[in-house]
C-alpha positions in Angstrom: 64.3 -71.2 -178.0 63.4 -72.4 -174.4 61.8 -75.6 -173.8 59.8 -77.3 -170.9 63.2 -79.0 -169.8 65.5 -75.6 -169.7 63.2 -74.9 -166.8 61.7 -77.8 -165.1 64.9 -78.3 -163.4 64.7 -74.9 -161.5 61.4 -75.4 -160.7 61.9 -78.4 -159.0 65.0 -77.0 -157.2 63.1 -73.7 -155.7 62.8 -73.6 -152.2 59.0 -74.5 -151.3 58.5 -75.7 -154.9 57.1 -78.8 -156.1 55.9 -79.9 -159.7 52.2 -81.6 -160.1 50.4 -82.6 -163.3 46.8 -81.3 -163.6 44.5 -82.5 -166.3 48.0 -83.7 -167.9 49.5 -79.9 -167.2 52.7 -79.6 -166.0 52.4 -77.1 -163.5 54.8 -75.6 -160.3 53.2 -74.5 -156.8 54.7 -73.3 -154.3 51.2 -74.7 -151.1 48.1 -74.3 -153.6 49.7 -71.4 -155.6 50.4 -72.3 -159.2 53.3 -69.8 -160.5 54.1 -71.8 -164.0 52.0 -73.5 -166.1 52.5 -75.1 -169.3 50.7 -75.8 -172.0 49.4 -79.5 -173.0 51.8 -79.7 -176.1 54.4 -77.6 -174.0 54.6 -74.8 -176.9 53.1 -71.9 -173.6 54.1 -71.6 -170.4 51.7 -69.2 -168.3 53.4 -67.7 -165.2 53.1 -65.2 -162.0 53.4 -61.6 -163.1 52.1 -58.3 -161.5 48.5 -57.5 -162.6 50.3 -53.5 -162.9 53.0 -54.2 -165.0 51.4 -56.6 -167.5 50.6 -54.8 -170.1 53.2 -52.8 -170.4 55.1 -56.6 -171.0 53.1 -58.0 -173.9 53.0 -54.5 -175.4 56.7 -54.6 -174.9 57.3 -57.8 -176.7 53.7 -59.4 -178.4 55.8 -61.7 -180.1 56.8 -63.5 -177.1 53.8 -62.8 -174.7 50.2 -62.9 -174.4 47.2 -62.1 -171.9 45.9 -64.8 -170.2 42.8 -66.2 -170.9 39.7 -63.4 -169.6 38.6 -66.0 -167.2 42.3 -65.6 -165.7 42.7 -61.7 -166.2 42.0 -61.4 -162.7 45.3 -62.9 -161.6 48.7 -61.7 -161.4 49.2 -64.1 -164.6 51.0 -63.1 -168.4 51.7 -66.3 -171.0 54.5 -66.4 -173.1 55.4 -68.6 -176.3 58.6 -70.8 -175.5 59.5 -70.7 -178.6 60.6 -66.8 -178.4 62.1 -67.1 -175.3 66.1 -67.9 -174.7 66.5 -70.6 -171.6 67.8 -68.1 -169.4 65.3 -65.7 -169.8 62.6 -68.3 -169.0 64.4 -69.2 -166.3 64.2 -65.7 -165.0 60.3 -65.6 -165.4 60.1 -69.0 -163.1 62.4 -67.0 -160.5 60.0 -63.7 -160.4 57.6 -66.0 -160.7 58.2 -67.9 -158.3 59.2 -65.0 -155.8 55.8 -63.9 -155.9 54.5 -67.1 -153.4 57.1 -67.3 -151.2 58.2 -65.3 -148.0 61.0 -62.3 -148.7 63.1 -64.1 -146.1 63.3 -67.4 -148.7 63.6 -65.6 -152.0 66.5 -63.6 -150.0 67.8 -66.6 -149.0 67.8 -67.6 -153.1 69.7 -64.1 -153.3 72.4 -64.7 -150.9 73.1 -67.8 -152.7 72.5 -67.1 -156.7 73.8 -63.4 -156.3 73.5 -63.6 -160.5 70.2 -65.1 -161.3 69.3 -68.7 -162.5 71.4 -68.4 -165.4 74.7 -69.4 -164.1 73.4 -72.5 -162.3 71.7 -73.7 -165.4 72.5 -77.0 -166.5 73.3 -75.7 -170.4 75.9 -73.3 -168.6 78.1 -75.9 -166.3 
């Protein structure tokens, strides 16, 4: 079961990344692109996700992810339920996520320098 905290760390830690609160939301941009989102009581956490492949995902696993609200369909946009999530996997969703706003030459960077994903660098794994 992930929480707000497995991944809040990461996304303050991204290059280009910063965390804001909107209407009491915690929420990650990277400039004025939000790429997580979470849910007032924390229990959802919307995040980037190609418009192609999203269906495919919450067909996949409808236990642990949702289509965004119709208003939001028209982004590259999926929510998920923390609760069904393992930390490392969310962690991996802020990553793609996250990869999504920024220039290849930073998430390469992030490559050169987490060859293994998130996971080892979490906090729960040190």
């Amino acid at each position: 079961m992930a929480t707000v905290e497995d991944v809040r760390w990461l996304g303050s830690s991204l290059e280009r990344s910063y965390e804001v609160f909107v209407r009491g939301r915690l929420k990650f941009r990277v400039g004025s692109i939000v790429y997580v989102a979470f849910s007032l009581d924390e229990t959802e956490m919307g995040f980037g996700f190609p418009k192609e492949e999203r269906a495919g995902l919450v067909a996949g696993a409808p236990e642990k992810f949702h289509m965004p609200r119709e208003s939001e369909m028209r982004f590259n946009w999926v929510e998920s339920s923390l609760a069904a999530l393992d930390p490392i996997e969310a962690c991996e969703f802020v990553v793609d996520a996250w990869r999504l706003c920024v220039p290849k030459k930073v998430s390469a960077a992030y490559d050169l320098t987490h060859p293994d994903g998130p996971g080892p660098d979490h906090p729960m794994n040190r």
